[in-house]
C-alpha positions as CSV (number, residue, x, y, z in Angstrom):
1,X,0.0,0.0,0.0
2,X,2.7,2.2,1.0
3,X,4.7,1.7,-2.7
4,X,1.0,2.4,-3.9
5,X,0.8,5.9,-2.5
6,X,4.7,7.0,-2.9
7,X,3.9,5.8,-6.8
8,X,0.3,7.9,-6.7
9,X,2.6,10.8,-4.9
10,X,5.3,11.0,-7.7
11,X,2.6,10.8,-10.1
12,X,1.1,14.0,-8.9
13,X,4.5,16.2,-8.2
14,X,5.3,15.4,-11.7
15,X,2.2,16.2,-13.2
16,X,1.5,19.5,-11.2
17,X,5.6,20.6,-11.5
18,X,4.9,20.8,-15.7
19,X,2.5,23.3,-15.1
20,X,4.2,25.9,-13.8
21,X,6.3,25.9,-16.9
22,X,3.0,26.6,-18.7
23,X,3.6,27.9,-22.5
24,X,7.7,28.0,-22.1
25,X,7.7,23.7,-21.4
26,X,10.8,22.6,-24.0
27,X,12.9,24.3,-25.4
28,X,12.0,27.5,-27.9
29,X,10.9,27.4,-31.4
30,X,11.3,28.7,-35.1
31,X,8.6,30.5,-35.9
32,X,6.8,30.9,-32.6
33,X,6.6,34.2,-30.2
34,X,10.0,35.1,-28.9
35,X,9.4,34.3,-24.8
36,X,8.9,37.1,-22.9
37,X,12.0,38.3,-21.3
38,X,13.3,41.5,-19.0
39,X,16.7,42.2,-17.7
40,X,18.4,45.1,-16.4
41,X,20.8,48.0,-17.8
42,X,23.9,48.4,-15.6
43,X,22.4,51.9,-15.0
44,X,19.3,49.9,-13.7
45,X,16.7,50.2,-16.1
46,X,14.5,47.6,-17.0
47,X,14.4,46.4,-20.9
48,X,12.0,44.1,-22.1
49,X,11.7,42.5,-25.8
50,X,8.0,43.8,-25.9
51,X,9.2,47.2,-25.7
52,X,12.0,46.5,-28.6
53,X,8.9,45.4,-30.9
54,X,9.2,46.9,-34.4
55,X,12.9,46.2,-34.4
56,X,14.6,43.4,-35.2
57,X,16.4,41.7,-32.6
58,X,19.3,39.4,-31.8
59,X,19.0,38.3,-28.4
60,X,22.6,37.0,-27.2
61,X,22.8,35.4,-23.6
62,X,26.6,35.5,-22.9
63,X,29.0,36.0,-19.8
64,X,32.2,37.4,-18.8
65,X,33.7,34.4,-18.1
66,X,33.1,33.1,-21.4
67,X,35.6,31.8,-23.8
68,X,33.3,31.4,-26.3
69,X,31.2,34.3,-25.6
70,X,34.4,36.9,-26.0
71,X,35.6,35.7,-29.2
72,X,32.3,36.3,-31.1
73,X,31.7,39.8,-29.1
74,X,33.7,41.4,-31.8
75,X,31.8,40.1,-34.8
76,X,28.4,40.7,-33.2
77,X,29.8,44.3,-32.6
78,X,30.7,44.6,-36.3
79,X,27.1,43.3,-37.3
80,X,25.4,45.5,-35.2
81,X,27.4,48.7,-36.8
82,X,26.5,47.4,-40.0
83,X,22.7,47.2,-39.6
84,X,22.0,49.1,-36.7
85,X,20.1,51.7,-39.3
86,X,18.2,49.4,-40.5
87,X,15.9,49.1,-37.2
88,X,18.5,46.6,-35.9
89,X,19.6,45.9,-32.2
90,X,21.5,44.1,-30.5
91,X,20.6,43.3,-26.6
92,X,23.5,41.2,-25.1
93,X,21.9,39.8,-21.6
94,X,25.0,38.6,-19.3
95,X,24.6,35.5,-17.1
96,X,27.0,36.4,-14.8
97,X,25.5,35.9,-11.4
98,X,25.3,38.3,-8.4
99,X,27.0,41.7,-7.9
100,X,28.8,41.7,-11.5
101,X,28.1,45.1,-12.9
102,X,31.8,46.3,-12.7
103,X,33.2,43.2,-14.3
104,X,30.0,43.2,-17.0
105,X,31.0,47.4,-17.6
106,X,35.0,46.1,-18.1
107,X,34.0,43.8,-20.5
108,X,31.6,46.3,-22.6
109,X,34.6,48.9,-22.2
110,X,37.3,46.1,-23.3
111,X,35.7,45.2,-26.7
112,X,34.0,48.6,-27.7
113,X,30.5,47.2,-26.7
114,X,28.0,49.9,-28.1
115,X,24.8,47.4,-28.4
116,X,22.2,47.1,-25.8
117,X,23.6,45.1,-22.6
118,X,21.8,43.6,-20.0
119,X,22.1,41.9,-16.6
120,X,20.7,38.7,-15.6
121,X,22.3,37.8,-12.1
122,X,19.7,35.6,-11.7
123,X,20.4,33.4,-14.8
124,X,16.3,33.7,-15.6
125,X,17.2,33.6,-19.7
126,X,19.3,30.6,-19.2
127,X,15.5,28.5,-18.3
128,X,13.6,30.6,-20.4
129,X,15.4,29.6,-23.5
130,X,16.5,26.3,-22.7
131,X,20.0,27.2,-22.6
132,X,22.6,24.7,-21.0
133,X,25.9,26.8,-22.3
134,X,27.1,29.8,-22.9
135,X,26.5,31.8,-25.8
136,X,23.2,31.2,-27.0
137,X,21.7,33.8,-29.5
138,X,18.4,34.2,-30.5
139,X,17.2,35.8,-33.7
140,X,13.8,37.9,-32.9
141,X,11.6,39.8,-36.1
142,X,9.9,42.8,-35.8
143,X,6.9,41.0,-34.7
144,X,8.6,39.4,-32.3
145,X,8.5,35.7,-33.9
146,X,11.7,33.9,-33.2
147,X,13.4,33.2,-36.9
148,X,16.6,31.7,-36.2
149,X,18.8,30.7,-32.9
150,X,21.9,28.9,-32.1
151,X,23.1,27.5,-29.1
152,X,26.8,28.6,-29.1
153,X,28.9,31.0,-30.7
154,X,28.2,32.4,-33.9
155,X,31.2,32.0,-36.3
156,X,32.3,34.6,-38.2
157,X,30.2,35.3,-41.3
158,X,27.7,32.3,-41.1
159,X,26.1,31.9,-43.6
160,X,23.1,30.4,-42.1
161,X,22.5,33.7,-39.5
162,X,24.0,35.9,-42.1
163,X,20.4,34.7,-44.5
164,X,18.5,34.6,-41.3
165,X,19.4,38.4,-40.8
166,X,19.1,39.3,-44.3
167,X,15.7,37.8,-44.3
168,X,14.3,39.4,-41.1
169,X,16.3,42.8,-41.7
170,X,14.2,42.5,-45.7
């Protein structure tokens, strides 16, 4: 009897645990609303991706720490200056977790950072988006429909982003 009800038990905390996960269960996908997401400037603002709709976005969750995440900051930086006219932006959410606004500010001031950066100390975008590594980059059109993402770095003219982009930026 007592297997009976431990079974009936685990039943339950399994079945009630998915729904607080709700419409973000698994991980995101092409085509579908971007998930709604809010972080914070280092000068403490609050930015959502509702309030960057009309604009295309590229949604990159990246750290300090990240080996990965430094060597495509450059390109990113370069694609950003080349279509920022265009109703392009760039919001770089850092993953760095607690009090890391100075070492997130060295970082933006080390690589000539001029995009949109965020904080995340509390690693929310890391569930949100399924992400188990860092960088993960998310490709967001004007409507806010996710188009295109890739769970690490983005090499250096890709062609599969650089037609994503074109496509969204068209």
């Amino acid at each position: 009897m007592l297997k009976k009800f431990r079974g009936l038990a685990l039943v339950a905390v399994l079945a009630t645990s998915g729904c607080d996960a709700g419409e973000n269960a698994g991980p995101p996908q092409i085509d579908e609303m971007a998930r709604e997401y809010a972080a914070t400037s280092l000068d403490g603002e609050t930015v959502s991706l509702e309030s960057l709709r009309g604009q295309v976005v590229l949604l990159n969750l990246w750290a300090t720490w990240c080996g990965p995440c430094r060597m495509e900051t450059p390109y990113l930086q370069s694609v950003y200056d080349e279509h920022k006219d265009n109703g392009f932006e760039i919001v770089g959410i850092s993953m760095d977790t607690g009090d890391a606004e100075d070492d997130i500010a060295m970082f933006v001031e080390e690589y000539s950072v001029t995009y949109t950066i965020l904080h995340d100390p509390t690693m929310q975008g890391m569930e949100l988006y399924q992400v188990l590594g860092l960088p993960a980059t998310f490709l967001i059109d004007r409507e806010g429909i996710l188009r295109w993402m890739r769970y690490g770095p983005i090499p250096e003219d890709d062609p599969d982003f650089l037609q994503a982009l074109n496509d969204v930026l068209s």
